[in-house]
N, C-alpha and C positions, 0 to 999 in steps of 0.2 A: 921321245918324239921331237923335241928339239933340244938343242944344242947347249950344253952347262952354261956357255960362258952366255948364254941369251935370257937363258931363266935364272941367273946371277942379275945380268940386268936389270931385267924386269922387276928382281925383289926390291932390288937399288932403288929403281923408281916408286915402286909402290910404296916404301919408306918413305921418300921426301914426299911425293905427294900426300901420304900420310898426316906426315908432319905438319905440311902446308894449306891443310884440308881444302886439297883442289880435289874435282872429280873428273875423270875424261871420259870421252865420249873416240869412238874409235868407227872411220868412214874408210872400209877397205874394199879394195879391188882384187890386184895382182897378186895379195897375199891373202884373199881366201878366209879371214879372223885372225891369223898367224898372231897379230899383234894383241887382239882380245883375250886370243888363248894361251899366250905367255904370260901376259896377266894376273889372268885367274888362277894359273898355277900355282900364285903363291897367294899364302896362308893370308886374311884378311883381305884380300883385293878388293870385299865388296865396299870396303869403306871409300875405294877409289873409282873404282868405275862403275859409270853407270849405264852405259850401252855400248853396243858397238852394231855398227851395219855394215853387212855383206854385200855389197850392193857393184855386183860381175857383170850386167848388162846394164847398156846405157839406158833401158826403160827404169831399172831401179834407182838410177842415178836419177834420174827427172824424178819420178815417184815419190822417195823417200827421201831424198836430200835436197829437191828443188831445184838440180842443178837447170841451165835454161838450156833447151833444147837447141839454140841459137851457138851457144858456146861447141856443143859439142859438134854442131854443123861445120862451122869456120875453125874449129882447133882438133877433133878428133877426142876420145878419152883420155888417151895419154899425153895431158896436156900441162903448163901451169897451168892454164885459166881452168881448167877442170878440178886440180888440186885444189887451189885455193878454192872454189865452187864449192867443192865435195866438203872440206873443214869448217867451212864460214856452215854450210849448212847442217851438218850433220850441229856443232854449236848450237843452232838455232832451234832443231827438232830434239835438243834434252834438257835435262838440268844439270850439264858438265858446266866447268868455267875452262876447261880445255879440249880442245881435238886436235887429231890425227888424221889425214887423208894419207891415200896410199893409191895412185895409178900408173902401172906398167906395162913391160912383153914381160914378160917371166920366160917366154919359149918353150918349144924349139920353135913356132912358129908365130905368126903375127906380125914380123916383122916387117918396115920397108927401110925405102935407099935413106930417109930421115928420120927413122924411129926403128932403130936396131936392137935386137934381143940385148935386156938387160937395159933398159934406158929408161925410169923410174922419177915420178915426177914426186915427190910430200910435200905437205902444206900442216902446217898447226899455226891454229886458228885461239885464240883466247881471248878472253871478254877483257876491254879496253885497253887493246893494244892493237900491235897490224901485226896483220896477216904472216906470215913467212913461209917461203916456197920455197924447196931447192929442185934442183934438177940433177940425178943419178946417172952414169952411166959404168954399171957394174960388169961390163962385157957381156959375154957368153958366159957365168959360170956356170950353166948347166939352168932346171928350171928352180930348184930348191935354193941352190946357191944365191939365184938372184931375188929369190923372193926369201930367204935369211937374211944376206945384206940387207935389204930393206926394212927390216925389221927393227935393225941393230942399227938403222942409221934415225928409222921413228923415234928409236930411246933415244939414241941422241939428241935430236932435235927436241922432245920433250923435256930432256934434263936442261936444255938450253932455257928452254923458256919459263922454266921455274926459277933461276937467275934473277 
């Protein structure tokens, strides 16, 4: 279902997190769980994570993560300020000491003239430190392609912040 060199990753991380008895918490959009479910693929995960939220409409965004309705008026889902939103809160609704945000287009469609297929905002959020946001822009690979990149750039950033 996914990709070796992704679910190599993912053991990667659930090792050091392991190791570093962090828990994450995982706040996705464009990717659908993608990141939860690389995750759990490998063997002990439960010791690392501790939720993840699906959250594809922006009602579930406000709902479950608290993002404020305000943000996503004036910036749209696919935003930083929605990222950081989306991490800072899914953080606040577990007992992780890290998260993940994930908001994109994945495509083929959704796009406009400032938010083009593949343009991918994450945020990881962890207790007593700032925030960190990047901004993606994976082109067109397709819809998988761009919601794999993202994935494989979440473990990135996660491995970053174990650091």
């Amino acid at each position: 279902m996914l990709p070796d060199e992704l679910l190599s990753a993912a053991a990667a991380l659930v090792q050091r997190m392991t190791a570093a008895g962090v828990k994450l918490v995982t706040a996705e959009s464009c990717t659908g769980g993608l990141v939860a479910a690389a995750i759990t693929d490998v063997p002990g995960s439960s010791a690392v994570l501790d939720r993840g939220f699906v959250t594809y409409s922006n009602e579930a965004k406000m709902a479950v993560l608290g993002v404020d309705p305000a943000l996503l008026s004036a910036h749209g889902a696919v935003s930083a300020a929605v990222a950081v939103a989306m991490a800072e809160g899914a953080l606040r609704y577990s007992l992780a000491d890290v998260a993940v945000s994930i908001t994109g287009i994945a495509g083929p469609g959704g796009a406009t003239e400032t938010k083009p297929v593949g343009l991918v905002h994450l945020a990881v959020a962890r207790t007593g430190r700032p925030t960190v946001e990047e901004a993606c822009r994976f082109s067109d690979l397709g819809r998988r392609g761009v919601r794999i990149a993202a994935v494989a750039k979440a473990f990135a950033m996660l491995g970053a912040a174990l650091a």
